[in-house]
C-alpha positions in Angstrom: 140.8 72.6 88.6 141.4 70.3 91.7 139.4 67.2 92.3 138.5 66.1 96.0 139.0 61.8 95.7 136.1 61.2 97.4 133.8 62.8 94.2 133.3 62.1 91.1 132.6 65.5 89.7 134.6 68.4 89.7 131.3 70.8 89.0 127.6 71.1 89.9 125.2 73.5 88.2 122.1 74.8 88.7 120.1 77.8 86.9 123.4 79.3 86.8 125.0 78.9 89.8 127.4 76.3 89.8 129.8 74.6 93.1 133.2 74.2 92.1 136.2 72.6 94.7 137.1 75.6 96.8 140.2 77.3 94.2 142.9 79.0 95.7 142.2 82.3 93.7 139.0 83.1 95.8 140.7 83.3 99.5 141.3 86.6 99.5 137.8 87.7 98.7 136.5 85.0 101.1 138.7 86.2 103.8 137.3 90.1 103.3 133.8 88.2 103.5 135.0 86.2 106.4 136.3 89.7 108.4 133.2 91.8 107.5 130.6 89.0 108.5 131.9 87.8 111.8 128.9 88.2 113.8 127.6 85.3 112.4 130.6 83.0 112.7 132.3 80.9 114.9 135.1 83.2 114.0 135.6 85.4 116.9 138.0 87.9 115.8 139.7 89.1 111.8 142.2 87.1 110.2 145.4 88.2 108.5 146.4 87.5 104.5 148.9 85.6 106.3 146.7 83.3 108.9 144.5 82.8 105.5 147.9 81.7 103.7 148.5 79.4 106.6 145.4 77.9 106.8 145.0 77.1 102.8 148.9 76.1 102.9 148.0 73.2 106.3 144.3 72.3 106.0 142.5 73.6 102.7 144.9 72.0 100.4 145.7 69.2 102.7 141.7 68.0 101.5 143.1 67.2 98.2 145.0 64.8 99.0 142.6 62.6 101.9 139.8 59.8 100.7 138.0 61.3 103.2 138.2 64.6 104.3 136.6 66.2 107.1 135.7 69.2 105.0 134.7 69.7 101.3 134.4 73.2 100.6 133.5 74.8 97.3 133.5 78.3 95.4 130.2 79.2 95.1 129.7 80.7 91.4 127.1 82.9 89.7 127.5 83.5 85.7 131.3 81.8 86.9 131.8 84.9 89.4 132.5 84.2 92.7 129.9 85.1 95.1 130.2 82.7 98.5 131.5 79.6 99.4 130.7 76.8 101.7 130.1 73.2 102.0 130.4 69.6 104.2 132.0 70.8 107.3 132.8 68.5 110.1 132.3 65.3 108.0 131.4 62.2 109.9 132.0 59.1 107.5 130.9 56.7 109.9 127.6 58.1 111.1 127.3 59.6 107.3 126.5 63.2 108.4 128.2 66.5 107.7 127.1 70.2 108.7 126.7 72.5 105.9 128.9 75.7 105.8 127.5 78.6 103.9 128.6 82.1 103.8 127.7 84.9 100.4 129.1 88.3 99.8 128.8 91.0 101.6 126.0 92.0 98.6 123.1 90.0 100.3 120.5 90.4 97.0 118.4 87.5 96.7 119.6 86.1 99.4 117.2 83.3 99.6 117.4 82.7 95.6 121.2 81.9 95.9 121.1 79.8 99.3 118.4 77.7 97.7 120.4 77.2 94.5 123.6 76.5 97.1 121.7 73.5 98.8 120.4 72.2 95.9 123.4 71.5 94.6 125.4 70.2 98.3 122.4 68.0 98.7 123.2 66.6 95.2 127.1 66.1 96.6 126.0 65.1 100.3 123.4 62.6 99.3 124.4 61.4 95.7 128.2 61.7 95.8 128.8 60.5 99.6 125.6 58.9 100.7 125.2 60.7 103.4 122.3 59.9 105.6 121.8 63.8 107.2 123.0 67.2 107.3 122.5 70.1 109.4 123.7 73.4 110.2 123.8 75.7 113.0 122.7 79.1 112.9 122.4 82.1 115.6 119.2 83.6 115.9 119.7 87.2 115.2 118.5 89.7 113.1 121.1 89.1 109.9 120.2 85.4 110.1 116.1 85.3 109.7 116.7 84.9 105.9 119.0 81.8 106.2 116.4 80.5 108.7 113.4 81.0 106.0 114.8 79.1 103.7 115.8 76.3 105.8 112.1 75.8 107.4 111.0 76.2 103.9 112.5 73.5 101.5 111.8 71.2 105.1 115.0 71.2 107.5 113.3 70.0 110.8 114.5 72.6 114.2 116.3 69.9 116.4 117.6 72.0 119.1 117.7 75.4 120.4 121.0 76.1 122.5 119.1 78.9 125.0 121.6 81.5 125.5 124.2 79.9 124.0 126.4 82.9 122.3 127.2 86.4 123.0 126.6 89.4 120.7 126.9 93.0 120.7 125.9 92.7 124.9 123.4 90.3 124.8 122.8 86.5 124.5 121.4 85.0 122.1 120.2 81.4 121.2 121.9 78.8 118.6 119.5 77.0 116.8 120.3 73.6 114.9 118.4 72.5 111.6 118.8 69.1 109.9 117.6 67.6 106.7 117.5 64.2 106.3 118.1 62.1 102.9 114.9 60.0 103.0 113.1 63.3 102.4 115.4 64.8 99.9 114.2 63.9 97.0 110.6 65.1 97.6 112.0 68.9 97.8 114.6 68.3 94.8 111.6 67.4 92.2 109.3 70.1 93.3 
């Protein structure tokens, strides 16, 4: 299994979930995931075997090597099946922030369960492994997204900006919201 250099763990568990560094086995599946789900991505049109060989080959295995990467991404495991990935996107070290990246099979049953076990264990890597001070994530409000929005406003990510009609979906505009947790409050929600 590969390491990242910036952690000192290789695995994180929870109820039977566990985060493992991203594996090259899985990018496949997540690239089926990624072209079946792009309504909710940045991602605005499908990407080949061969763009998801390319980008593994340049950047994914590229965060091996770094002491500080600007991405950690992990397989996200259930009974050690794959069934998402995601992680610290966009890593600032200075300002010790990173935005979370989280995306599940197509299969969406108990949704909220599994994103809950996700964060549980990226806050454990975000604010125990790397110190980080905040993390947030950015989400479009649509339909397919009031789940991930649930759980956010529920374990305590604070709203701290609405983009008003910021992207463009099936013919309409729709707004980009922008939740952030911060780790003074963390441990309140990890001990409940």
């Amino acid at each position: 299994m590969r390491k990242y250099k910036c952690l000192s763990n290789t695995e994180w568990s929870s109820n039977g979930y566990k985060l493992v560094p991203i594996r090259t086995e899985d990018k496949y599946e997540i690239l089926s995931w990624r072209n079946s789900q792009i309504e909710i991505l940045r991602q605005k049109e499908k990407i080949s075997k061969e763009q998801q060989d390319v980008y593994y080959a340049k950047v994914v295995d590229k965060l091996f090597e770094e002491e500080f990467p600007k991405q950690l991404l992990f397989s996200f495991l259930h009974d050690d099946v794959l069934i998402g990935y995601g992680g610290l996107v966009h890593i600032d070290w200075e300002s010790k922030n990173a935005e979370i990246s989280f995306l599940l099979e197509n299969n969406n049953n108990n949704f909220q369960l599994k994103f809950t076990e996700f964060l549980r264990m990226i806050f454990l890597i975000s604010f125990d492994e790397i110190n980080l001070k905040k993390n947030h994530t950015t989400v479009y409000n649509i339909e397919s997204r009031k789940q991930y929005i649930e759980v956010l406003e529920n374990i305590g990510f604070e709203k701290e900006a609405i983009l008003k009609n910021h992207m463009f979906f099936e013919k309409k505009y729709y707004d980009v919201l922008i939740y952030s947790y911060f780790n003074k409050i963390y441990e309140n929600w990890l001990t409940d």
